[in-house]
N, C-alpha and C positions, 0 to 999 in steps of 0.2 A: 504494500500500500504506500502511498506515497505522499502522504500527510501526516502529520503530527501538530499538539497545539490542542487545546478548547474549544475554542471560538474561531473555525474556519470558514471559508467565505467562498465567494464572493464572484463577481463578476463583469463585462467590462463593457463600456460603453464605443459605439460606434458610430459614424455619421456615414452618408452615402458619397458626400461630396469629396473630392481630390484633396489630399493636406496639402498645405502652403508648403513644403518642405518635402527634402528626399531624403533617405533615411542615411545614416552614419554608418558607421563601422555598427556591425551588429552586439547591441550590448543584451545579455541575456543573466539577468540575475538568480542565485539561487541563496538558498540554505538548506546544508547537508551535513554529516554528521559522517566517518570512517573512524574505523576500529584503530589506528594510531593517534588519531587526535582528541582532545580529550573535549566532551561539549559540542554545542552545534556549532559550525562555521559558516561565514559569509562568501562565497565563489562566486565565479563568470563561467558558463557553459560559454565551452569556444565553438558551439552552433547548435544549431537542432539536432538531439540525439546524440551529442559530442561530448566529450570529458570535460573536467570541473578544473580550473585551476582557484587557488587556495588564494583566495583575496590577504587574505591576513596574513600570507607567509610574503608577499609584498612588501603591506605595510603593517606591522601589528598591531600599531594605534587606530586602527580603523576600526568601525564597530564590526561587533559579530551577527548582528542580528538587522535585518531588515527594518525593520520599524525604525531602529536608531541609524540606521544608513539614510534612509526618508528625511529623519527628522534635519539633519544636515542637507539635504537640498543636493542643486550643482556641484557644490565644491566636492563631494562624493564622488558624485558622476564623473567628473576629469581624472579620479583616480584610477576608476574603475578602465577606462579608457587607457591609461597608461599602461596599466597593468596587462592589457591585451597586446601589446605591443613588445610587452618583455620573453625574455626565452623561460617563466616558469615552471616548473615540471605541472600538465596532465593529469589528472587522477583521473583513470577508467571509470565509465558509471558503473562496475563492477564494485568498485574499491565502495563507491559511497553508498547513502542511505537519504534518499532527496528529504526533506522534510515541507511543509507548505512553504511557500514563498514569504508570505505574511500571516506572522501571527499572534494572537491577542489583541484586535482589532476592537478598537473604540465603539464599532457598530461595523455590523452588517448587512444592508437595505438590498430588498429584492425587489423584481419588478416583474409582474404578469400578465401572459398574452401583450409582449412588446416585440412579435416575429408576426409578419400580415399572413405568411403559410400557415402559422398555427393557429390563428385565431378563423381562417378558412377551414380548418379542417374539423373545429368544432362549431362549425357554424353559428360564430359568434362575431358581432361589430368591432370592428378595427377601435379601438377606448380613443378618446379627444383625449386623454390627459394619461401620464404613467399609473398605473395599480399597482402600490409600492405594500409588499409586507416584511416585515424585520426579519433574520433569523441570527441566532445567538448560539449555533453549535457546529459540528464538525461530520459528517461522511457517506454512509452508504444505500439506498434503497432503491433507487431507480436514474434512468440515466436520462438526464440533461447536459446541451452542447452548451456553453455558456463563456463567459469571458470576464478578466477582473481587471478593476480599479484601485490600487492601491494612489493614496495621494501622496504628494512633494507637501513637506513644510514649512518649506523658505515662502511660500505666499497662503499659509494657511495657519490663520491666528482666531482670534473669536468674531472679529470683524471682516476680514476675505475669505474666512472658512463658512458664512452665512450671507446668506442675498449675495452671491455669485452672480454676475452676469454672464449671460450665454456668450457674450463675446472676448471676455476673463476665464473660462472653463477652463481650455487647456495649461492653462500655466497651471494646476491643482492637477493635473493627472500625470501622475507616476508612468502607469504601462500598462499592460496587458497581460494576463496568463490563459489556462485554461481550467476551467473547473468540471463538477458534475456535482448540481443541486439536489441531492438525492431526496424521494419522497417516500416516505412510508405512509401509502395510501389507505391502508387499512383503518388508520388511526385519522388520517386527514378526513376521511369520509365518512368518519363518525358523528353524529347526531347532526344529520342530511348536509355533512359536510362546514359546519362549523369548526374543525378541530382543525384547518390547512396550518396553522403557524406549527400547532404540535407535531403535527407531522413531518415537518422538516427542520427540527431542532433537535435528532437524539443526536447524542455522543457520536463522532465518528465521520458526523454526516457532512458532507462538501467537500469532498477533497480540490485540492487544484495542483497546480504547476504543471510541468517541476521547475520553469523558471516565470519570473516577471520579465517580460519583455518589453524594453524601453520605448515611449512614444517616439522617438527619433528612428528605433531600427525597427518601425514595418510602417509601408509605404503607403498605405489604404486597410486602416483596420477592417473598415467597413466594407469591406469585398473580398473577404475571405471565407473558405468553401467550410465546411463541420459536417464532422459526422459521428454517429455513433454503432458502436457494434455491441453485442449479444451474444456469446459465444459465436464470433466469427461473422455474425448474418448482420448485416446493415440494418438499424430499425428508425436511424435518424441518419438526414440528408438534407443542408439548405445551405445559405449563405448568408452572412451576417448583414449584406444589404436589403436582409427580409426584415432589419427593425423599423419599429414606428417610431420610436423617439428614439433621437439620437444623442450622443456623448454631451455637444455642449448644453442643450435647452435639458436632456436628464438629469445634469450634475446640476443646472442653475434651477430647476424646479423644486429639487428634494432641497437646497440649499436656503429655500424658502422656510423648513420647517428643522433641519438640524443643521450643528456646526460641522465640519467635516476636521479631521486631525490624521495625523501621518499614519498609516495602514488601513485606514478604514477600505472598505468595499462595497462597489455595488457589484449586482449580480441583473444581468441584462435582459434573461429570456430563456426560453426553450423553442426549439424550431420542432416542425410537425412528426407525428411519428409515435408519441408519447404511448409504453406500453399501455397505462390503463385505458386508453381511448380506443385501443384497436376492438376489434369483434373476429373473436370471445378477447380477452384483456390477456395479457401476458404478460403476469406476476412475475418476480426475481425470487431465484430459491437459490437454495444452500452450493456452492460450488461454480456456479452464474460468474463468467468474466465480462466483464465490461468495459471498453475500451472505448474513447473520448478524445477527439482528437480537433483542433483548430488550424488550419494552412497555418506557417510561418509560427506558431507559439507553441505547440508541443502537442501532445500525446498523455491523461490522464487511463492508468488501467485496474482497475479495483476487483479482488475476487473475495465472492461472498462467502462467509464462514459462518 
């Protein structure tokens, strides 16, 4: 499994439109943990699917932990970039143990029926405004393709971390990962489906990563392909240009109602395909692999026990 942490998250916001910008050198951040080092460490994946070099064996005064890298801003960021440039040794993702990207997150805000394919497939109205509900845990019950926001804290205080303008958003967005909003439907659908928050709050549930993927290194969040597998068999298929709200007017609308601070997440959507909706439903059991995967941000794989 490839999260660790309480309070796991989360997911990330898109727009349809071209970024002002082409992407840098690809910065992929993680937190990992190998049997010679002692505690979690702070790394750069030198690409998708690629080995970890050891941030801290660079500099050692750097934080170890994502949140505290956040909370330091740019001037992180330039090191982290340095460090890609250096000859330091690799670690195999054999060697490590990925842990969530971010975590113990201030909040973690979700948002439903925000993909136009899914809210088509339950024939239901495209929402005028986000359908935001909180979740406050960590891991596994059904698979959602989804994307995360962790934020920068160099422009996020109690004053620019609230009433955000949509045209201020991006300076508060960190990156991108990949998650899987897992749902335990059994309980969500409890008393004619009042219980949706409990259902997606046990221990375990949301994993993401295995890295935060910096808004500089991908070119068009918002047109990248997700999918989800089932033991093998594709049951989710869209692309992220199927959201209704996008990054800047999502961050500036929820910023209406909380403060945002360094690790926080949003959690964007699910695209069409969802087991419980199919006919007959096709529940996750015991031994069930499930594989989560975002163009350009990674690969989430979780098996049920």
């Amino acid at each position: 499994m490839l999260v660790s942490g309480r309070r796991r998250l989360l997911t990330a916001l898109l727009q349809a439109q071209k970024w002002p910008f082409q992407p840098s050198r690809d910065i992929r951040l993680v937190q990992f943990q190998a049997p010679h080092l002692v505690g979690p460490h702070f790394g750069l994946e030198t690409g998708n699917g690629g080995g970890v070099i050891n941030r801290n064996a660079f500099d050692s005064m750097l934080p170890k932990m994502m949140t505290q890298f956040l909370e330091q801003g740019e001037a992180t960021l330039s090191v982290a970039r340095r460090a890609l440039g250096t000859q330091l040794p690799v670690l195999s993702r054999l060697e490590v143990t990925f842990l969530a990207p971010a975590t113990w997150p201030d909040k973690v805000l979700c948002v439903g029926m925000n993909y136009v394919d899914h809210c088509k497939e339950q024939n239901m109205p495209v929402p005028m405004e986000p359908i935001i509900f909180s979740k406050f845990a960590n891991s596994i019950v059904e698979s959602y393709d989804e994307m995360v926001l962790p934020l920068e804290s160099q422009d996020v205080d109690w004053e620019k971390g609230k009433h955000v303008k949509a045209t201020d958003a991006m300076a508060h967005v960190a990156g991108f990962t990949m998650a899987n909003d897992v749902s335990a439907h059994d309980w969500q659908m409890r008393h004619k489906g009042q219980q949706w928050l409990l259902g997606k709050t046990f221990d375990t549930f949301c994993p993401l990563g295995p890295a935060l993927v910096t808004k500089d290194s991908v070119a068009d969040p918002h047109n990248l392909k997700i999918c989800c597998q089932v033991n093998g068999e594709v049951v989710q298929s869209s692309n992220t240009n199927q959201m209704v709200v996008k990054t800047e007017e999502l961050t500036a609308w929820v910023s209406q109602f909380v403060t945002f601070y360094p690790g926080d997440v949003i959690l964007t959507g699910t695209s069409p395909g969802v087991v419980v909706f199919r006919k007959p439903p096709v529940l996750l059991k015991k031994g069930d692999k499930v594989q989560c995967e975002t163009e350009e941000l990674g690969v989430v794989i979780i098996i049920f026990v």
